[in-house]
C-alpha positions as CSV (number, residue, x, y, z in Angstrom):
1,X,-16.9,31.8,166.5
2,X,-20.0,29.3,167.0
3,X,-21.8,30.8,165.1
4,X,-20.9,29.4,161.1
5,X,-20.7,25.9,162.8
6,X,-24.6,26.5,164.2
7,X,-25.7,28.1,161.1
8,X,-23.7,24.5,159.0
9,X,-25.7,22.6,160.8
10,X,-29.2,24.1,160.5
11,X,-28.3,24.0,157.0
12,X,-27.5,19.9,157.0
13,X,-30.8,20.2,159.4
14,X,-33.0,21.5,157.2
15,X,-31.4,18.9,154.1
16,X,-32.3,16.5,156.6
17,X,-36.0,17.7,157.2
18,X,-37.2,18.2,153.8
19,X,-35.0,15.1,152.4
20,X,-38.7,13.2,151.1
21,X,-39.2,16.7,149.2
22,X,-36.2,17.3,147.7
23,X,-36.1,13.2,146.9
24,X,-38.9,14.2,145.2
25,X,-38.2,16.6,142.7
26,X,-34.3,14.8,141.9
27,X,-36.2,11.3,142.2
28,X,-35.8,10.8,138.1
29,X,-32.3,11.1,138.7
30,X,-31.8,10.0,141.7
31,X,-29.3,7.4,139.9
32,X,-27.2,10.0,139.2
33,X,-27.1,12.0,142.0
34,X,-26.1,8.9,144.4
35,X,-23.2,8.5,142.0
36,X,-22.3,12.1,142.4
37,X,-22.1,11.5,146.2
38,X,-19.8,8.8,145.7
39,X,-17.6,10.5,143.7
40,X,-17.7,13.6,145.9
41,X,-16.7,11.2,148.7
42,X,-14.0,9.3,147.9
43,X,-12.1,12.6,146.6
44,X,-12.8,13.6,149.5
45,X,-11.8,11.0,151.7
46,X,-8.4,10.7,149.5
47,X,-7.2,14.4,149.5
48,X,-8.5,16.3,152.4
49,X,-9.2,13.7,155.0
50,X,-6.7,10.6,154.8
51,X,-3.8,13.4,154.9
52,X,-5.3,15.6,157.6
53,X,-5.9,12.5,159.5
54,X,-2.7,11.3,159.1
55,X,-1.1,14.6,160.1
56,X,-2.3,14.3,163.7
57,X,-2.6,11.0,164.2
58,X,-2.2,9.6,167.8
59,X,-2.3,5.9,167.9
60,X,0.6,5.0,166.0
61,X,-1.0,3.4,163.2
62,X,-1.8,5.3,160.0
63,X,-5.6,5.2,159.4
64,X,-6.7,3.4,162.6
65,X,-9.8,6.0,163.1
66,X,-11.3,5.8,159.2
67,X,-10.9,2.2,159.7
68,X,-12.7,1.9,162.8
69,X,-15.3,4.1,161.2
70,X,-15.8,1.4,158.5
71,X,-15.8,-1.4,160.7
72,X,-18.8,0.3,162.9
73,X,-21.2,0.0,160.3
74,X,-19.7,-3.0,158.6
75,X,-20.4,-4.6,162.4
76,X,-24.1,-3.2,163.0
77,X,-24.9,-4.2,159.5
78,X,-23.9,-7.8,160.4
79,X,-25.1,-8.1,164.0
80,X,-28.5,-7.0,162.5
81,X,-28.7,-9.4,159.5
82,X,-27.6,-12.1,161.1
83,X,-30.1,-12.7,163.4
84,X,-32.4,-15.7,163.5
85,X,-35.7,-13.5,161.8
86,X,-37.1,-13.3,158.6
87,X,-36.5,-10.7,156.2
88,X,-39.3,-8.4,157.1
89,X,-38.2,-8.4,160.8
90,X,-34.6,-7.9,160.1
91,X,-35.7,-4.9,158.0
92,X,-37.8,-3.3,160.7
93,X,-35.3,-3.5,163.5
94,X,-32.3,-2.7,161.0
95,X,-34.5,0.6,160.9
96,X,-34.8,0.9,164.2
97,X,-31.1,0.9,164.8
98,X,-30.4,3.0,161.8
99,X,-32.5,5.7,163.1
100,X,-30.7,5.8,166.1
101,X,-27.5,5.4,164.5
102,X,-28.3,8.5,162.1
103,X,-28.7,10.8,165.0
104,X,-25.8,9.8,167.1
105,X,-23.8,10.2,163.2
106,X,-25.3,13.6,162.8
107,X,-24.5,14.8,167.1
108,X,-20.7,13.8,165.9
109,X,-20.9,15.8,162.6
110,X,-21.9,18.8,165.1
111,X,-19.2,18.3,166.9
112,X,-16.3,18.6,164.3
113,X,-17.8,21.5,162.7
114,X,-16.9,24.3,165.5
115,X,-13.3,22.6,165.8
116,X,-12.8,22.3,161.8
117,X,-13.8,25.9,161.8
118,X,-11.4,26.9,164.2
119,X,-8.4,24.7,163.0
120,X,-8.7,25.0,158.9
121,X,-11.9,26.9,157.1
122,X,-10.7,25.1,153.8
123,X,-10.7,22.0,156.1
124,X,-14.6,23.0,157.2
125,X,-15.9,23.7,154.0
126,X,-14.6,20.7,152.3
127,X,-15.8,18.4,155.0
128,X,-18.8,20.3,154.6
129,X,-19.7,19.8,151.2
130,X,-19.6,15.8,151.3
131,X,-22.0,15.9,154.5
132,X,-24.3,17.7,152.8
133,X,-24.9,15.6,149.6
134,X,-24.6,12.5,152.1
135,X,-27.9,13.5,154.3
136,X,-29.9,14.4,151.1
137,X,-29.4,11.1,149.3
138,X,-27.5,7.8,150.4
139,X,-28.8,6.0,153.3
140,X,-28.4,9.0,155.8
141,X,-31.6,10.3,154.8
142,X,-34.4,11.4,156.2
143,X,-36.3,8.6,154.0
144,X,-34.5,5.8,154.8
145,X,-35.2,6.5,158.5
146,X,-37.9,4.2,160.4
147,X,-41.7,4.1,159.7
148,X,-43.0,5.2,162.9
149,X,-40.7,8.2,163.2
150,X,-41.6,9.5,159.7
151,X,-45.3,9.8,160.9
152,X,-43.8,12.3,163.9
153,X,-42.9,15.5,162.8
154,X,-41.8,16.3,166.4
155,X,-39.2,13.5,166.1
156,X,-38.3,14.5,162.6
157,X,-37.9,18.0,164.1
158,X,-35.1,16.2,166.7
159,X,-33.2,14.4,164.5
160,X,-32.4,16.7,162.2
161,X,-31.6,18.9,164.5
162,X,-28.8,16.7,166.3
163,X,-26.2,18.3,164.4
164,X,-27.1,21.4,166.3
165,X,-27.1,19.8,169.3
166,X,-23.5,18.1,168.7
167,X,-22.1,22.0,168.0
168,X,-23.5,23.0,171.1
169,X,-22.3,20.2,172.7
170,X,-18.4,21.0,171.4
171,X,-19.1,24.7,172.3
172,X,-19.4,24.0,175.7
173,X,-16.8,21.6,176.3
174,X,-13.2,21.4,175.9
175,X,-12.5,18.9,173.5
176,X,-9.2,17.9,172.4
177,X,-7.8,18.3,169.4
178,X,-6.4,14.6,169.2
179,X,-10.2,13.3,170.1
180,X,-11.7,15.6,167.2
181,X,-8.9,14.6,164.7
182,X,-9.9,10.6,165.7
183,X,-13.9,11.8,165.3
184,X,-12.9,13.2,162.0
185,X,-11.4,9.7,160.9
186,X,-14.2,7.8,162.2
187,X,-16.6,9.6,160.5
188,X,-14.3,9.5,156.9
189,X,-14.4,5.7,157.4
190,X,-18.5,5.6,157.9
191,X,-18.5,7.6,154.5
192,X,-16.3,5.0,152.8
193,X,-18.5,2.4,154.3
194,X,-21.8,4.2,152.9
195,X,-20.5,4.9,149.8
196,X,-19.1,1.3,148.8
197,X,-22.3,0.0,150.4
198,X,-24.7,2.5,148.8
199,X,-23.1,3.8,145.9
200,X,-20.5,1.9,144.3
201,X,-22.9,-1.0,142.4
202,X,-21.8,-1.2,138.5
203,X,-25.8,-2.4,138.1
204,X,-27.6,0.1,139.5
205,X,-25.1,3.5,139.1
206,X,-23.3,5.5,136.4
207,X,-20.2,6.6,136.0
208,X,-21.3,9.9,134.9
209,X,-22.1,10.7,138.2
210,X,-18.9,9.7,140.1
211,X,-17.3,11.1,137.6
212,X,-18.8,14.1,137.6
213,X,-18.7,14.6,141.2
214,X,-14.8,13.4,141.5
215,X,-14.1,16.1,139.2
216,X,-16.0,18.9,140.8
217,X,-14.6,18.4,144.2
218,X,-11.2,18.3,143.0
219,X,-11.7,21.2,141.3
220,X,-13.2,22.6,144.4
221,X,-10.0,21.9,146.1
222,X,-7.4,22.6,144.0
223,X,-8.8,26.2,143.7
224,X,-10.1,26.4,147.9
């Protein structure tokens, strides 16, 4: 029963691991593929999450958990930023965070997988398929992590395999389904936060892309 969750995540794993590679064959159209994320994501987030979340929500208030999600990064973002440090500090400790928010993200991810699995496999593989395009590209790449820990190959090694770790970690406790149905949320609302604060710039992106990726993952789900 553990085992599709375990092989998930040495999949996302190994996305993780060889992200600088892969960014560096899809670097000429990187553009694109960022805007592909964000479509992917917000179909995503607007027919397979928000009503699943919805379904089973326990605090009395629709959308609290992919709102708190949101507000996380939103609030490390700011604490971080807002410091009294020039730029290049703020950059290097933002990094330093990040990296340690990336692996904590990626132990949660982990953790959902085995119950998704167990609850809805339409549920798992659509979840699935935004994680995926989210550690290869947007900020939860292995290239946006910090400096020092790109020089480590044994600390590469760890983090990307956290999501492992977080499946392991489910496996062998008894985790409720009204916690993983709040994780779930929280994580939808860290997407939404990533995408409107990665992808969603009318400068830098295309519409090709989003659309593109909207299209295929409603397709995807219509058909799943």
């Amino acid at each position: 029963m553990v085992l599709s969750p375990i092989v998930a995540a040495l999949l996302i794993g190994a996305v993780h691991f060889f992200g600088e590679r892969i960014d560096e064959y899809t670097g000429r159209f990187n553009i694109f593929f960022v805007s592909f994320s964000a479509g992917v994501t917000l179909a995503y987030f607007f027919t397979a999450l928000i009503p699943e979340t919805i379904k089973y929500n326990t605090f009395g208030i629709e959308n609290f958990t992919p709102l708190v999600g949101l507000s996380i990064f939103y609030a490390l973002e700011e604490v971080v930023y807002h410091e009294d440090k020039n730029f290049g500090e703020i950059k290097y400790h933002f990094k330093e965070i990040h990296t340690a928010f990336v692996g904590l993200y990626h132990v949660a991810i982990g953790m959902i997988l085995p119950f998704l699995y167990e609850s809805s496999v339409q549920q798992y593989y659509l979840f699935l398929i935004p994680v995926l395009i989210h550690t290869a590209v947007n900020s939860l790449a292995m290239k946006e992590m910090h400096e020092e820990m790109l020089e480590s190959i044994p600390l590469q090694v760890l983090i990307s395999l956290s999501t492992v770790m977080g499946v392991l970690v489910a496996a062998s406790l008894n985790i409720s389904h009204s916690f993983s149905y709040s994780l779930l949320g929280v994580l939808g609302g860290s997407f939404m936060y990533i995408v409107i604060h990665d992808s969603l710039n009318p400068h830098t992106q295309r519409p090709l892309g989003f659309v593109a990726g909207m299209t295929l993952f409603l397709l995807i789900f219509v058909l799943a």
